[in-house]
N, C-alpha and C positions, 0 to 999 in steps of 0.2 A: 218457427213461423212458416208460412205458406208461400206461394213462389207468388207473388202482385202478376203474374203473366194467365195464370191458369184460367180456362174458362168454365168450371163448373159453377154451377149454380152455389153460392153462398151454406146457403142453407133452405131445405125445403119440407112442406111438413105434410102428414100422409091425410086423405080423408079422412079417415077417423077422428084426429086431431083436430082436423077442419072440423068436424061436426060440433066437437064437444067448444071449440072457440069460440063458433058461432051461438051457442047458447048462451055460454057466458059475457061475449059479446052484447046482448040483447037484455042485456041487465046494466050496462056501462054507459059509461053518456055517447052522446055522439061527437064522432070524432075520434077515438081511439083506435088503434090498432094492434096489433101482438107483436111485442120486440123482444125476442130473442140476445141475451148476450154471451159475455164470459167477462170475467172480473176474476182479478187477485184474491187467493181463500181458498177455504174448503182443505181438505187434507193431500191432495193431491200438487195443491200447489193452484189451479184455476180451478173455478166452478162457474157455472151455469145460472142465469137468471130470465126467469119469464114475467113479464109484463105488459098492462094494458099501458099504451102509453102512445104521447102524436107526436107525428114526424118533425124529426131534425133536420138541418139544412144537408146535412153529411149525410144519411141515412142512404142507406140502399134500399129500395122498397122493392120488394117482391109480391106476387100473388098467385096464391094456392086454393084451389077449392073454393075461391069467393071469399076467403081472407087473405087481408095485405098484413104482410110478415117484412116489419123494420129489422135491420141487422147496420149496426155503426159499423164504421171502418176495424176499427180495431178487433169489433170480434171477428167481424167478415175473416181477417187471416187465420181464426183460429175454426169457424164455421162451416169453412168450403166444403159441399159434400157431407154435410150434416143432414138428418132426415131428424126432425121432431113428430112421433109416434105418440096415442093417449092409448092406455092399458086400462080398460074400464075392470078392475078384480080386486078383491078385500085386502088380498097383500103385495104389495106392492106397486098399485094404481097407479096411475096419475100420466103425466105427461114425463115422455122419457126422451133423450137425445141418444142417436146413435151419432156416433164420431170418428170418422173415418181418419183423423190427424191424431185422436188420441192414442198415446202410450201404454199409457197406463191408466185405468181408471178405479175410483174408489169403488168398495163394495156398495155405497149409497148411490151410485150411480150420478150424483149430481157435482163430483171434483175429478177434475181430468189431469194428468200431467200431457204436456206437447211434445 
């Protein structure tokens, strides 16, 4: 886990991402936001989960690009210093995290070990 003292930013995600959220965004109802987690799974031992989803009382809110980016406590320690990236290409697309806490990561890119 991560030191609760540090002051980098949680997690933050690049314009590009911002762009492609905002489209997807504008298909969702209102009210939602982009939550960033980590949960138990994946081969690595944590994986990664994106969703549109509204704020908890706990939540950290962030904003990037004109997207508010929720992170709960619990990923926040595994988060800090995460940059969420979107790879618009046939293989391997999509939205990716880089993770400056993880060890090791899976070759799917979406299970991290800490």
């Amino acid at each position: 886990m991560i030191d609760q003292g540090q002051t980098t930013p949680d997690v933050s995600i690049t314009e590009n991402a911002a762009d492609q959220l905002k489209s997807l965004l504008a298909r969702e109802e209102v009210g939602k936001n982009f939550r960033v987690y980590v949960e138990s799974g994946g081969c690595s031992g944590l994986q990664y989960g994106m969703v549109f989803d509204e704020k908890r009382q706990d939540d950290l809110t962030l904003e990037y690009h004109g997207v508010s980016v929720l992170v709960d406590p619990f990923s926040a320690n595994y988060l800090r210093g995460a940059v969420v990236d979107f790879e618009d290409s046939l293989n391997g697309g999509g939205f990716k995290v880089k993770n400056p806490n993880a060890r090791l990561s899976c070759g799917c890119g979406k299970s991290f070990e800490a």
